[in-house]
C-alpha distance (Angstrom), angle and dihedral (degrees) to the residues before:
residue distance angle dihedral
X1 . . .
X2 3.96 . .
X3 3.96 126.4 .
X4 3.57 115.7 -118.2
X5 4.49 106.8 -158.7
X6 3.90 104.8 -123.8
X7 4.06 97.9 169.3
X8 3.79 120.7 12.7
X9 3.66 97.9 -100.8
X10 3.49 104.6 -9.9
X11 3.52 114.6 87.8
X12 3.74 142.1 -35.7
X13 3.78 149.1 -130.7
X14 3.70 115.9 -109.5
X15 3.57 105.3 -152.8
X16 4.05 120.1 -164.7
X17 3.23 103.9 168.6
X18 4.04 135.6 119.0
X19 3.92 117.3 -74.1
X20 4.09 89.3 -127.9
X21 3.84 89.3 54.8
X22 3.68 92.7 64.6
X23 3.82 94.2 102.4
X24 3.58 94.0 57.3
X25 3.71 98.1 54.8
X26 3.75 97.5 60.2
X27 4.05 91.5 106.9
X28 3.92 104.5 31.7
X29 3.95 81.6 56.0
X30 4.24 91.8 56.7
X31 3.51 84.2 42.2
X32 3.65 98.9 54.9
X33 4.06 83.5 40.2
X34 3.71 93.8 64.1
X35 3.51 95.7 42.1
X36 3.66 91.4 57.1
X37 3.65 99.2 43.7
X38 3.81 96.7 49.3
X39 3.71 92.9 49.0
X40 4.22 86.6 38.4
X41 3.92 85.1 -133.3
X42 3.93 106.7 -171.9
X43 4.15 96.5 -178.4
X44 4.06 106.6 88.5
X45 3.92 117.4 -104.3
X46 3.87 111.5 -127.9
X47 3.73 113.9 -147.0
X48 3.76 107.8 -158.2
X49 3.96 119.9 -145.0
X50 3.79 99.9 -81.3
X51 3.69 95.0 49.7
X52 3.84 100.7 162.1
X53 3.87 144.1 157.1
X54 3.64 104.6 -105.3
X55 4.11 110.0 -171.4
X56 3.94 117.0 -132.0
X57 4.06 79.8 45.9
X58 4.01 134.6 83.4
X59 3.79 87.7 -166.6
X60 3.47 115.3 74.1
X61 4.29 121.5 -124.6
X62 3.55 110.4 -95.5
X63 3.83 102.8 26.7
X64 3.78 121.3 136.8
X65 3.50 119.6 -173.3
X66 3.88 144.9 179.3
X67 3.94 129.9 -141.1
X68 3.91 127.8 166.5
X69 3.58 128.5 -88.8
X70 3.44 99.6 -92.8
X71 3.87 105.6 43.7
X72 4.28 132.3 51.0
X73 3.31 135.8 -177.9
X74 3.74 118.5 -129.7
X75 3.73 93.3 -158.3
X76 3.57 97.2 61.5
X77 3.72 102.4 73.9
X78 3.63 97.3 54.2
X79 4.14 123.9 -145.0
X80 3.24 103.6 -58.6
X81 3.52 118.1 70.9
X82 3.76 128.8 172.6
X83 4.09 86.1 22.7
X84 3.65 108.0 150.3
X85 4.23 153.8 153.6
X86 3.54 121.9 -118.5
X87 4.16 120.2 -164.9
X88 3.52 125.2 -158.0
X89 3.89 125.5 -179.7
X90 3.58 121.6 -146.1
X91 3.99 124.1 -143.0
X92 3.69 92.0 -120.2
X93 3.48 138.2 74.7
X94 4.24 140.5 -127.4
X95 4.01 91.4 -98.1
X96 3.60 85.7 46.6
X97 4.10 88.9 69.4
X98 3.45 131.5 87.6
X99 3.81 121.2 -158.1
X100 3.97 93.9 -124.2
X101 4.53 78.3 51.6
X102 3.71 89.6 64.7
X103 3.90 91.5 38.3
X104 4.20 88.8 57.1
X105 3.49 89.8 39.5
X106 3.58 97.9 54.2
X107 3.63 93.4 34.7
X108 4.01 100.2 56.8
X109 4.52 81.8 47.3
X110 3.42 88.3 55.7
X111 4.03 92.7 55.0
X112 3.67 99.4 29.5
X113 3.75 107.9 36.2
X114 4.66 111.3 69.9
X115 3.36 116.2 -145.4
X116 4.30 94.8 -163.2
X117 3.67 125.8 26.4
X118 3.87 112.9 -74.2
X119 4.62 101.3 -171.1
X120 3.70 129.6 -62.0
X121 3.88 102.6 -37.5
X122 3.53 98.2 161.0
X123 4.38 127.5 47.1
X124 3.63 109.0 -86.4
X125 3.40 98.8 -130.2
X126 4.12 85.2 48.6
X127 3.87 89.8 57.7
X128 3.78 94.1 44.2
X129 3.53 88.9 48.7
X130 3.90 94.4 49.1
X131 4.28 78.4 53.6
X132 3.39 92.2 54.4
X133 3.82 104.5 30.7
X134 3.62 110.7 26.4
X135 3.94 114.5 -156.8
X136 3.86 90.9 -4.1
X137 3.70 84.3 73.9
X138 3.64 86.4 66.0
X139 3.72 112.9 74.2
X140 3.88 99.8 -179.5
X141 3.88 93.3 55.5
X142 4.20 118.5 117.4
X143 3.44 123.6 -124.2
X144 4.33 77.8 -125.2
X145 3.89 89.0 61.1
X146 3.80 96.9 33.7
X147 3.97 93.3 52.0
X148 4.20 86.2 56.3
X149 3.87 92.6 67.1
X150 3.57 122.1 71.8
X151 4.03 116.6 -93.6
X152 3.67 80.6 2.1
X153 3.83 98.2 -72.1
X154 3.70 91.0 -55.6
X155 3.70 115.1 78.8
X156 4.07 91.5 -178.4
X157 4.09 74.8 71.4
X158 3.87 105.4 98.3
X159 3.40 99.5 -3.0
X160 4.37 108.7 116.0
X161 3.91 83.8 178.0
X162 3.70 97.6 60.1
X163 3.50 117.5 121.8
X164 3.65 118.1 -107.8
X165 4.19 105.1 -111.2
X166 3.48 120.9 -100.8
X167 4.00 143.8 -169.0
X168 3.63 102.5 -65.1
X169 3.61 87.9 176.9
X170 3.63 89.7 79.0
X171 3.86 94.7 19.4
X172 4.20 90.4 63.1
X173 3.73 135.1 59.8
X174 3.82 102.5 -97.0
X175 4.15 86.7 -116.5
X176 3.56 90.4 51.9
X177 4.01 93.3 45.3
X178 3.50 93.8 49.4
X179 3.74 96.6 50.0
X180 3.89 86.5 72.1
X181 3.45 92.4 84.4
X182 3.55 100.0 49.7
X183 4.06 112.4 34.9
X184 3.79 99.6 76.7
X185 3.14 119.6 118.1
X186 4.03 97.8 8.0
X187 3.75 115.7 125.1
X188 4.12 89.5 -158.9
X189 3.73 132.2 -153.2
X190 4.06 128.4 -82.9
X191 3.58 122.3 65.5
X192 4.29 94.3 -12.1
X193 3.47 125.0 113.9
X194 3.30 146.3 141.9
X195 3.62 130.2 -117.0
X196 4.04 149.6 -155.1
X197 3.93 111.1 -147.5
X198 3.60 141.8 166.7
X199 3.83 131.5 -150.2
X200 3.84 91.3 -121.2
X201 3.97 91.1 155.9
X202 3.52 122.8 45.8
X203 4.10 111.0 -165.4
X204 3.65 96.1 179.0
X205 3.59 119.2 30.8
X206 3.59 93.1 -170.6
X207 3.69 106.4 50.5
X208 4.02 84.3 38.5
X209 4.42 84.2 66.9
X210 3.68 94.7 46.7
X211 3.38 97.1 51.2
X212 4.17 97.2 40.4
X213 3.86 94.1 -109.0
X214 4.06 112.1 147.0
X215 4.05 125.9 -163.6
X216 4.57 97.9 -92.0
X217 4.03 89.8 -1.0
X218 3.85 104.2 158.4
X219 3.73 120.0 -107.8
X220 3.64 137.3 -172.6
X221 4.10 125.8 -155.9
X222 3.66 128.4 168.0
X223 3.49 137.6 -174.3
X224 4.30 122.9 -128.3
X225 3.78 140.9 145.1
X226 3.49 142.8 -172.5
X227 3.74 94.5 -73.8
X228 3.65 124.2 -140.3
X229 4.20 79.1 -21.7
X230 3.36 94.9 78.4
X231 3.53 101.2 29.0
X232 4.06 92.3 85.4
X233 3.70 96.5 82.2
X234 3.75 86.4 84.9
X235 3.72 86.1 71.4
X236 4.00 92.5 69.0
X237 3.56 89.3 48.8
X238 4.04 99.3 96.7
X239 4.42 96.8 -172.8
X240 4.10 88.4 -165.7
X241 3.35 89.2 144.6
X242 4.16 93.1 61.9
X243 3.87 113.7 70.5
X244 3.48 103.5 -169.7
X245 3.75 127.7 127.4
X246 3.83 90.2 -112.2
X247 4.02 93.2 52.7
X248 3.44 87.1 42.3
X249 4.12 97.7 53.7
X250 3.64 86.3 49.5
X251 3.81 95.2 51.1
X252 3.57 85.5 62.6
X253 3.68 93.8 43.6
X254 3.86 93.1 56.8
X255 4.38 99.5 30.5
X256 3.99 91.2 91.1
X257 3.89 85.9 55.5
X258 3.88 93.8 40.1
X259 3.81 85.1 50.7
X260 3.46 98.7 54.6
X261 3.67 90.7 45.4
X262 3.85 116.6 99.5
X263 3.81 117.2 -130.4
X264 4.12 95.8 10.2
X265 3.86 86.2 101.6
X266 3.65 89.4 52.5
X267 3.45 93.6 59.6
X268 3.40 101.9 33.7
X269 4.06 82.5 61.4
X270 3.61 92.0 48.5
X271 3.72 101.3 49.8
X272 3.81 130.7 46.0
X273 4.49 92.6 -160.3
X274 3.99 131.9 34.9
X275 3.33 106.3 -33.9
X276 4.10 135.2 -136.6
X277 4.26 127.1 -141.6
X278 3.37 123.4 -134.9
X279 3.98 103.5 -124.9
X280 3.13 96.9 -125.8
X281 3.84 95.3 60.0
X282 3.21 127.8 102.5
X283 3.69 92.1 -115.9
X284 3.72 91.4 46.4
X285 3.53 92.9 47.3
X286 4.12 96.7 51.7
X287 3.81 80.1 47.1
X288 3.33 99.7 60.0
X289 3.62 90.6 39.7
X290 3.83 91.2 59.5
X291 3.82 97.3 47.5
X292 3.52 95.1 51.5
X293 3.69 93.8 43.0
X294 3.62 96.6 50.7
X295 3.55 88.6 39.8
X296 3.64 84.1 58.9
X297 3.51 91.3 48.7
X298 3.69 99.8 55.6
X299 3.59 89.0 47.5
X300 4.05 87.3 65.2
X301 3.63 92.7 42.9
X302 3.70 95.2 57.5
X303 3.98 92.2 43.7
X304 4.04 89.5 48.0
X305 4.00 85.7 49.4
X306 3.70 95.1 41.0
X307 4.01 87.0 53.9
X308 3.67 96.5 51.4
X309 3.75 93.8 41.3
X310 4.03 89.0 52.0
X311 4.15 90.7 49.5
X312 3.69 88.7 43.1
X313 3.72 92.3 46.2
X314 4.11 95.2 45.7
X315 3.89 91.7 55.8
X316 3.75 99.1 41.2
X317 4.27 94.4 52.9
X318 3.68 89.1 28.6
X319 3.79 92.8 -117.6
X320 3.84 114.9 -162.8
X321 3.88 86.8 -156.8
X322 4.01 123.8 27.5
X323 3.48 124.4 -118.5
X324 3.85 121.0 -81.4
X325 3.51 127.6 -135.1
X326 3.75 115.0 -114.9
X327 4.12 108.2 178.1
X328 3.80 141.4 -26.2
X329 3.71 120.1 -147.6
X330 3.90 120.6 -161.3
X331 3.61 104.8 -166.3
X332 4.08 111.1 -178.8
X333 3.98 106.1 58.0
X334 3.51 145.4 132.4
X335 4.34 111.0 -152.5
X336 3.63 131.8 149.1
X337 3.30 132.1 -101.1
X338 3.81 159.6 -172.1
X339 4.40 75.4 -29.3
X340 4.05 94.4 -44.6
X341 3.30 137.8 102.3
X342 3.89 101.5 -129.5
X343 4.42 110.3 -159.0
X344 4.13 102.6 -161.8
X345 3.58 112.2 -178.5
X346 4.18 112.3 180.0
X347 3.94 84.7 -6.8
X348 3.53 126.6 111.4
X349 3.71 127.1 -140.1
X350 4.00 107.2 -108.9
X351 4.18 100.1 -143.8
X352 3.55 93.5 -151.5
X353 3.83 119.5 -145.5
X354 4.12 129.5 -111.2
X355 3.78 115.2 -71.6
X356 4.13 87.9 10.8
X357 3.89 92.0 120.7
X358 3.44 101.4 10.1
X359 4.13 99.6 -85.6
X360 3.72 141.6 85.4
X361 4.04 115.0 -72.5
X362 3.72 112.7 -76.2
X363 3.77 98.2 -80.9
X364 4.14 83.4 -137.8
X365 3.69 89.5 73.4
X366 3.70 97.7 70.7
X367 3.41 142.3 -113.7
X368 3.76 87.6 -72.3
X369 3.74 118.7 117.6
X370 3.42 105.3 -158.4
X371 3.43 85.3 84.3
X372 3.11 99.0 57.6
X373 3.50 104.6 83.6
X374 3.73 104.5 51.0
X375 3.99 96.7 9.7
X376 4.08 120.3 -115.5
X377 4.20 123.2 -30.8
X378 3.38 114.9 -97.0
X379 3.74 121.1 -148.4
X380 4.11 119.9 -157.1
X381 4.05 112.0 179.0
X382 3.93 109.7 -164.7
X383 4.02 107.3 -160.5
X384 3.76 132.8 -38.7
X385 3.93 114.6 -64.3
X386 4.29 85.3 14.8
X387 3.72 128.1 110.1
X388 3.68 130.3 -74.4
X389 4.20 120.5 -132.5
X390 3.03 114.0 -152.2
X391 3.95 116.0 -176.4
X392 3.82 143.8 131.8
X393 4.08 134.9 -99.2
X394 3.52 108.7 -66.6
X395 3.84 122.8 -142.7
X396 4.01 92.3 -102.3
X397 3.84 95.4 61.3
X398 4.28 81.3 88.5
X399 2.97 85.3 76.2
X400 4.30 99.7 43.3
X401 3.79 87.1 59.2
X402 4.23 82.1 -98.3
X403 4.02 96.0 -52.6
X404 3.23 137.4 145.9
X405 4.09 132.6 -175.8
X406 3.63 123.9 -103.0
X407 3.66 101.5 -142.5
X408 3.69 146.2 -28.0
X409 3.68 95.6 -61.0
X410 3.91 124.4 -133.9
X411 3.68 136.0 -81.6
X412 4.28 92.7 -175.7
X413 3.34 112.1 57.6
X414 3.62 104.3 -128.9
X415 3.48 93.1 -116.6
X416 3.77 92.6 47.4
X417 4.05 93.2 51.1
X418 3.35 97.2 96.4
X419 3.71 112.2 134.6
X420 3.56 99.9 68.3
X421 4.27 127.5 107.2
X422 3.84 132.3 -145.9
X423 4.22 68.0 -120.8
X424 3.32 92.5 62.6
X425 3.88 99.2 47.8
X426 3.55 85.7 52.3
X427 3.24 99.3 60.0
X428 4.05 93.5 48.0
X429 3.40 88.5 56.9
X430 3.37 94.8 41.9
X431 3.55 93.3 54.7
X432 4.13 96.8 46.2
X433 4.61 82.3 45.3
X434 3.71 93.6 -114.4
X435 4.40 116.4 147.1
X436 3.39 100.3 -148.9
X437 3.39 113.3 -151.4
X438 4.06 120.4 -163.8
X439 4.21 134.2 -153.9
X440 3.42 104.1 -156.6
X441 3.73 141.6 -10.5
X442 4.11 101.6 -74.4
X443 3.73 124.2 147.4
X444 3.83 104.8 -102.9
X445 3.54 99.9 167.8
X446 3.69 96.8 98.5
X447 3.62 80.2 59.8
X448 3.87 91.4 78.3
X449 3.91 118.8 137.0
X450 3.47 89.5 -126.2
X451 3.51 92.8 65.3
X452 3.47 79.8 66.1
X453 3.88 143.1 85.5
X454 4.24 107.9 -109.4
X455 3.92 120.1 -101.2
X456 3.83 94.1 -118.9
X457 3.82 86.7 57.4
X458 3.31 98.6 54.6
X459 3.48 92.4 38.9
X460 3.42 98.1 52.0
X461 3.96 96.3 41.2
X462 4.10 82.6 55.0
X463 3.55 100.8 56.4
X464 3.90 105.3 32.6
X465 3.50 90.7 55.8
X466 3.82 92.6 43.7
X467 3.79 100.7 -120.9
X468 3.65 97.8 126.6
X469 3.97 130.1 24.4
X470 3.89 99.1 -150.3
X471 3.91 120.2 -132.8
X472 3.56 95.3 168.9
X473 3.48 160.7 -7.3
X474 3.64 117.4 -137.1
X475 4.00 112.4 -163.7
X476 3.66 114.4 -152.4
X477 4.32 118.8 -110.2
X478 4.06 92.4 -179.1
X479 3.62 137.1 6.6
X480 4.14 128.3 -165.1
X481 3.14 121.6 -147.8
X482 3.86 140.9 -172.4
């Protein structure tokens, strides 16, 4: 870890990241810098090993910081809250499978599992509850699945500061509103998959037993959000301190919202960079109201996905058990705690185990005891068709306000990787022996590993700097696709 200066003697940037990613952290860091200076932050900002620029967002990928109770900053949790993995392991193992097994399997996903809102499928008053609600919504959900999602699928749960809920008719865009009733159970296109693995490294044996985890034990982990839900936090996010043509366009884009909005003007007036809400505001208090909602939101969505996958995947193998739920990682939130408001955008929170830092298990993990030994799974997917780590909270995330990356992080811009083929991809994959399977006719390409930091990197960034104590590494078998 090395400290980066953002404000002469205010606060710093904590930077964990790998010594050859340097070069690709030049802009994230100015970004974090004027984010801190405008709001005069004086807590340290932790940059987490794939700290990246990520267009569509001021706040760079893999920034965690800290504000006080009574003030956020919109900004810092990027457009895409309640985006999230979910891992399931299955009670079979890799010489168990057949290649015509992964060809069913990946076969009845590709017809059964939407990847963009197709209608009303669910009750309306079912998805607004799931909005509202989260996993409390869901009246067939265990305690054993319910404990695997953080505050328990409903992050109104524990939280005295939340905001009380408002009329997000009027509080949305009407596009945004309406998707409520149609982007459950949708996996949705971009960068979300889902994927086969096995456990074909085990790191530590002993950890690996407590938590269930056999040597090639099959797993699976996909990749889903909120949808176009949580999607409208971009519209708080003002970028006047970017002039280019693209910040400009979406300026425009988002003005008839901003105008509409009571109290953006105010602050817009007040401050000349990204700007922070008092909590207490009425902007800050709709804020809050979305994030948590949609948070809640994405919560059900992965649960409602993870369900279908797990029938889907019992009758294609011919499973004698279904598959269990292991963890679910939201990794763009805002929640309060231990008195701060903590803003995580592509970090996930790091549920730390009893006695870790001296307390009782964070009371958000759930009333399930498994993890409280070694705290809550974490899952960090590297690049499509490259290896999954799967670990838990190391004793340095103290000091990242409990956070933990959500991948590898990217050294292409995704609107700067460019030069890559569906030809290409298939020969990565090829070359790691992954079938790719796709669900539609999306543009992967800027999905290429290259565009990607390497596995040992992150790997190696994660464990000498104590964020993660590895169990193990799951290498991919199949991968779908949109």
């Amino acid at each position: 870890m090395k400290k980066i200066e953002l404000s002469a003697g205010r606060n710093y940037l904590r930077f964990y990241g790998h010594g050859d990613d340097d070069s690709a952290t030049a802009d994230p860091v100015r970004r974090v810098r004027i984010i801190s200076r405008a709001n005069r932050l004086t807590d340290d900002v932790v940059a987490l090993p794939d700290f990246h620029y990520k267009v569509g967002n001021f706040i760079p990928t893999g920034t965690v910081l800290a504000t006080d109770a009574d003030r956020i900053v919109p900004c810092a949790v990027g457009n895409g809250s309640g985006c999230g993995y979910n891992l399931q392991s299955l009670p079979c193992r890799e010489e168990d499978l057949q290649e015509q097994d992964v060809d069913r399997l990946f076969g009845e996903l590709q017809q059964r599992i939407r990847i963009k809102q197709q209608g009303e499928v669910f009750p309306r008053d079912f998805s607004m509850r799931a909005f509202q609600e989260g996993l409390d919504a869901v009246e067939d959900c265990s305690d054993h699945d319910r404990a695997r999602f953080d505050y328990q699928g409903n992050i109104y749960r524990g939280h005295d500061q939340a905001p009380a809920r408002c009329d997000y008719q009027k509080f949305m865009p009407a596009k945004n509103f309406q998707r409520i009733y149609t982007d459950l159970e949708v996996l949705g296109g971009g960068n979300h998959f889902i994927e086969l693995l096995s456990a074909r490294r085990i790191l530590n044996p002993a950890v690996a037993e407590h938590l269930g985890i056999a040597r090639d034990q099959l797993f699976i982990n996909f990749h889903a959000d909120a949808n176009a839900v949580g999607n409208m936090a971009e519209t708080f996010t003002p970028y006047k301190t970017f002039r280019d043509w693209d910040r400009i366009r979406r300026e425009f884009k988002k003005m008839r919202f901003h105008l509409g909005f009571y109290g953006h003007l105010e602050y817009y007036r007040r401050q000349d960079e990204i700007f922070s809400l008092p909590v207490t505001s009425r902007a800050g208090r709709r804020f809050l109201s979305f994030v948590f909602s949609s948070a809640n939101y994405g919560a059900v969505n992965r649960y409602l996905l993870a369900r279908k996958i797990a029938g889907i995947a019992t009758r294609a193998l011919g499973l004698d058990t279904p598959p269990a739920m292991v963890a679910d990682n939201v990794h763009d939130l805002i929640s309060f705690e231990e008195g701060r408001w903590i803003h995580r955008t592509g970090a996930t929170r790091a549920t730390r185990a009893i006695g870790a830092t001296g307390t009782d298990q964070d009371p958000a993990a759930g009333a399930d005891q498994v993890f409280a030994r070694y705290g809550k799974p974490v899952m960090v997917p590297v690049a499509l068709g490259g290896p999954t780590i799967l670990g838990v909270p190391g004793p340095e995330t103290g000091n990242t306000y409990h956070s933990l990356p959500h991948g590898a992080g990217r050294v292409i811009d995704r609107s700067a990787a460019t030069g890559f083929s569906l030809a290409d991809i298939g020969e990565s994959m090829a070359r790691n022996k992954v079938k790719l399977f796709r669900h539609g006719s999306f543009d992967i390409t800027r999905e290429h590993p290259d565009g990607f930091r390497k596995f040992e990197n992150i790997l190696e960034a994660l464990t000498s700097n104590q964020l993660l104590d590895v169990v193990a590494i799951l290498e991919p078998i199949a991968v779908l696709k949109a």
